[in-house]
TIPA-178238 format. One line per field, with one value per residue (C-alpha): residue in three letters; x, y, z. Coordinates in pm, 1 decimal. Layout:
TIPA-178238
rest	ALA; ...
x	X; ...
y	Y; ...
z	Z; ...
end
This chain:
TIPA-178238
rest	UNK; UNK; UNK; UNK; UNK; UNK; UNK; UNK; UNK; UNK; UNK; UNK; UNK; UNK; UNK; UNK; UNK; UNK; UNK; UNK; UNK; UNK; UNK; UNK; UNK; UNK; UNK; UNK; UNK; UNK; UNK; UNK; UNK; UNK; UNK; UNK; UNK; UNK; UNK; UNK; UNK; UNK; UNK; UNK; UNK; UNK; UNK; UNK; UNK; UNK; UNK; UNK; UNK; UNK; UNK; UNK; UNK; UNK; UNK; UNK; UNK; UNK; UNK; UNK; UNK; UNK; UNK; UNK; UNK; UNK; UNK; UNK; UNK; UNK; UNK; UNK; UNK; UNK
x	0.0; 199.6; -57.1; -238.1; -614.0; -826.8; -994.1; -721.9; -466.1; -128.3; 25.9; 384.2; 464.8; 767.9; 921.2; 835.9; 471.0; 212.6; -149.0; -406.3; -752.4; -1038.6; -1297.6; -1655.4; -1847.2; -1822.0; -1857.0; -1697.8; -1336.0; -1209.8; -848.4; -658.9; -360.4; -152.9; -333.4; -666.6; -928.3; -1199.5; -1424.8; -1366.1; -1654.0; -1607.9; -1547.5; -1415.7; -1309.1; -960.7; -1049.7; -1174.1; -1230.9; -1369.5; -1313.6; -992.4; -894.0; -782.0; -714.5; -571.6; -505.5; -259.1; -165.0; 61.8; 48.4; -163.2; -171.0; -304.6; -346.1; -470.0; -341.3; -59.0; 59.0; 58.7; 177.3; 337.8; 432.8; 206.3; 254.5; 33.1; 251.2; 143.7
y	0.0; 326.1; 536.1; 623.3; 520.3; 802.7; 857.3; 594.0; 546.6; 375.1; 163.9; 24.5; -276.2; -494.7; -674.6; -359.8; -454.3; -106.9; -167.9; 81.7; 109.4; 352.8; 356.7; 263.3; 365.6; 254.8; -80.0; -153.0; -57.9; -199.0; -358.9; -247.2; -477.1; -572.8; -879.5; -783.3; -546.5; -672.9; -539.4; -600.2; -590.3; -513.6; -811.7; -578.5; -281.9; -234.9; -541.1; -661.3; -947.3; -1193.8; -1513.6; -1590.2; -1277.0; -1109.3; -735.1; -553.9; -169.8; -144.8; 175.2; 244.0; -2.2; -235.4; -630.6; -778.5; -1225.2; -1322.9; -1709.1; -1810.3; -1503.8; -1191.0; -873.6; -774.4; -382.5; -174.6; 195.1; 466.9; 666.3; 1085.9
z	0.0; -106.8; 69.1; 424.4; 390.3; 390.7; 838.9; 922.9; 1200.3; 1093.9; 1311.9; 1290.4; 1367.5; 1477.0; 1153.7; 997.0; 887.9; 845.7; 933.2; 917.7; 1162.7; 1083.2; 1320.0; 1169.4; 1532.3; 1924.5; 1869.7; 1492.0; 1322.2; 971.4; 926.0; 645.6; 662.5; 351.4; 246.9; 359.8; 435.0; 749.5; 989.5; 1346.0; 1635.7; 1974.2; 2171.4; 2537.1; 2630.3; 2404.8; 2192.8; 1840.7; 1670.2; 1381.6; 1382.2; 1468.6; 1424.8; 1732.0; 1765.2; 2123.1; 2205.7; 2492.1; 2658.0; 2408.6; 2165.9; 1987.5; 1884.7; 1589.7; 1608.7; 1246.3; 1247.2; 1136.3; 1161.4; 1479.3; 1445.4; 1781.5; 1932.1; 1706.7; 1735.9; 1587.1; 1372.0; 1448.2
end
């Protein structure tokens, strides 16, 4: 992706892997990672999911778990 989606937060993660988050309303946000595009509902407070696919915001970071594959020590990029 060459470009920041359009009302999305970037996020850099370790391995050097971008994803991008927009938030769709209080209890919805929509993945843009580099394979994929999917909407994630509210599972908790900080979380998101589908499936298997797992999302986390920490304080400062957040985690992504889309089996195989988990994208650790996500920052938002300002």
């Amino acid at each position: 992706m060459n470009r920041k989606p359009a009302n999305a937060a970037e996020y850099r993660c370790d391995r050097g892997a971008t994803l991008y988050v927009r938030t769709l309303d209080q209890n919805t946000v929509w993945l843009i990672a580099p394979d994929r595009e999917i909407r994630l509902d509210r599972k908790a407070e900080g979380r998101y999911g589908f499936g298997r696919v797992e999302m986390g915001f920490g304080k400062e970071t957040m985690e992504l778990t889309d089996p195989p594959v988990t994208y650790t020590n996500c920052k938002r990029v300002s």
